[in-house]
C-alpha positions in Angstrom: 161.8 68.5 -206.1 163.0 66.5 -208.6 161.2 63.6 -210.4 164.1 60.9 -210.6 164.2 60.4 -206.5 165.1 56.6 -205.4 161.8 55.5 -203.6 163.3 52.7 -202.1 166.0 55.2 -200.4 163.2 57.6 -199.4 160.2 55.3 -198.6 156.5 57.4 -198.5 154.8 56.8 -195.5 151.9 55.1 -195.7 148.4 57.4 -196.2 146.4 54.7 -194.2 147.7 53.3 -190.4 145.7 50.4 -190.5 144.0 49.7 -186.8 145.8 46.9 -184.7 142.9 44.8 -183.5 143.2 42.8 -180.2 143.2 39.5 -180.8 144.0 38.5 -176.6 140.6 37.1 -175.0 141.9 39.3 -172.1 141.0 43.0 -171.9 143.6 45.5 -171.3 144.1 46.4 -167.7 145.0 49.7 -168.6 142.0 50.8 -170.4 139.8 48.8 -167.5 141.6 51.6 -165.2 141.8 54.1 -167.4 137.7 53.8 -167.7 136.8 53.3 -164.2 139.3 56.5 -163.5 136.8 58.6 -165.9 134.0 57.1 -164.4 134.9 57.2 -161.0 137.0 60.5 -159.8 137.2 62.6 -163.4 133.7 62.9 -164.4 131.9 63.7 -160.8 135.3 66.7 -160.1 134.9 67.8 -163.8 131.1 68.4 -162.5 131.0 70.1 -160.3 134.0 72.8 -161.3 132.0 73.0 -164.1 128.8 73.5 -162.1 131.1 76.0 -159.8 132.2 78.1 -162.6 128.3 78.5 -164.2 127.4 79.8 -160.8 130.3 82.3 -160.5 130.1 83.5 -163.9 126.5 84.5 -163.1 127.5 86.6 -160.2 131.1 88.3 -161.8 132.2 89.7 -158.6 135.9 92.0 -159.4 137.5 92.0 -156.0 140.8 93.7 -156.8 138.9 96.9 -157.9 138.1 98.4 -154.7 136.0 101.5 -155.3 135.7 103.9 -152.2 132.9 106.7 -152.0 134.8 110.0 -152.1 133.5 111.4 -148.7 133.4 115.0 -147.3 136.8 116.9 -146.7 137.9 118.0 -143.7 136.6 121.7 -144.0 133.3 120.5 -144.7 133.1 118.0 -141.9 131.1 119.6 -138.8 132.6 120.4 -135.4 132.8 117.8 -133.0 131.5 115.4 -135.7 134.8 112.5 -134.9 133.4 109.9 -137.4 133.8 112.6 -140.0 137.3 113.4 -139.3 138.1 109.7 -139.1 136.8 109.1 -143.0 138.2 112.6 -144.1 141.7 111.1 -142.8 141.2 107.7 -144.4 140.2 109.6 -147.8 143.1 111.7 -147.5 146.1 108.9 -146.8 144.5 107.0 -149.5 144.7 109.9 -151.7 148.6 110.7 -150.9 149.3 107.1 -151.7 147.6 107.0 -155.0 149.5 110.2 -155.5 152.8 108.3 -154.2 151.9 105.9 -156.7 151.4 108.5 -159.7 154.6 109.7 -159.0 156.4 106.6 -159.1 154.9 105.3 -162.3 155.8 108.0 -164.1 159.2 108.3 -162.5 159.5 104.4 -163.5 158.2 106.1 -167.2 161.5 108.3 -167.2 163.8 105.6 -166.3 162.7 103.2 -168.9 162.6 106.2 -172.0 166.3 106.9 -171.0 167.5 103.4 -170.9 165.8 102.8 -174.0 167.5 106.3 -176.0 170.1 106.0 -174.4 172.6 109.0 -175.2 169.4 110.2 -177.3 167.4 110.5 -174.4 167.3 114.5 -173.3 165.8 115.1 -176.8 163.8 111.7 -177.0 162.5 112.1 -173.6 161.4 115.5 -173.0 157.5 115.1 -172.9 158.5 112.5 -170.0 160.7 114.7 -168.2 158.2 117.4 -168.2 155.5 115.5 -166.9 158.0 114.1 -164.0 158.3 117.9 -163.0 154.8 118.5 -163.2 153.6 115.7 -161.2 156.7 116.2 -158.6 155.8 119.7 -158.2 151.9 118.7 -157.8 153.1 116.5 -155.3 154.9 118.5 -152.8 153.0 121.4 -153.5 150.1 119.5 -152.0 152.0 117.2 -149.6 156.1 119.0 -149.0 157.2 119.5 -145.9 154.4 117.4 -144.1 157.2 114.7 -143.1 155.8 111.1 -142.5 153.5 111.9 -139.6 151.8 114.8 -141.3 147.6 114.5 -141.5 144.6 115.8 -143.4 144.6 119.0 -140.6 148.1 119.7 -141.3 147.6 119.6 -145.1 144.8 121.9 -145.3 146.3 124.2 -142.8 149.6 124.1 -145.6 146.9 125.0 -148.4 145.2 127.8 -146.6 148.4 129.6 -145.9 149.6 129.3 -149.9 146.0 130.2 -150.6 146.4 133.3 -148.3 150.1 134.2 -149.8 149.0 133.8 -153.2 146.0 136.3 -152.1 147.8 138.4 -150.6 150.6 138.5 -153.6 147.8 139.1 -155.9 146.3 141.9 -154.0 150.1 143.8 -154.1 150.5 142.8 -157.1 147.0 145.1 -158.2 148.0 147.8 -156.3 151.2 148.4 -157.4 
């Protein structure tokens, strides 16, 4: 900046505000209220939400993270034994929607790679392609052909009989 600047055209502030002192013999009404605000409804809420939040942050309590025990699977559950097949059910819809959900994400995964390449995106997006097939081919291995009202009976019965072609492959397979 140059040396030769006009300070009356650019006046400096001043490094000091000096304090404007009340000379009224009346107080302000509006720090009266502002005081008996603090007093009065600020200081007894800010309290207890601080007393609140002590308390909860002793007991951390992480409700969106519900864990469920992993019980038995249907072939393991006992004839006759209802309450069994009941929780193997549960398990098994919970699991088909996490799986849903697996899918999905990475199907979301593959849409976003190829808006972001692009014409680029069958070279730039081939580890995300691959892992769509895999996971899509998990998937209906494991839940194809059920249709919407299909169960943890019908699923197994669908994995024994693959189980049982793929033996049964293997076994002309060997003696071929």
């Amino acid at each position: 900046m140059p040396e030769d600047h006009d300070w009356e055209a650019y006046k400096v502030p001043p490094t000091r505000t000096p304090v404007v002192e009340s000379t009224a013999s009346v107080p302000n009404p509006v720090s009266f209220v502002q005081t008996v605000f603090n007093y009065v409804i600020d200081a007894p809420v800010t309290f207890v939400r601080e007393w609140i939040e002590r308390q909860q942050a002793k007991n951390k309590f992480y409700y969106y993270h519900q864990k469920f025990r992993r019980v038995p699977d249907l072939s393991e559950c006992l004839e006759g034994d209802y309450l069994c097949f009941f929780e193997a059910e549960a398990q098994w819809r919970r699991d088909r929607m996490v799986d849903q959900e697996i899918v999905e994400i990475v199907r979301e995964r593959v849409g976003a790679c190829r808006q972001r390449e692009g014409p680029n995106h069958l070279q730039n997006c081939a580890k995300e392609v691959e892992l769509l097939k895999q996971v899509t081919k998990a998937y209906q291995d494991r839940y194809g052909d059920l249709g919407y009202h299909g169960n943890a009976r019908t699923c197994l019965m669908k994995q024994k009989h693959r189980m049982m072609e793929e033996r049964k492959a293997a076994q002309e397979k060997a003696s071929e």
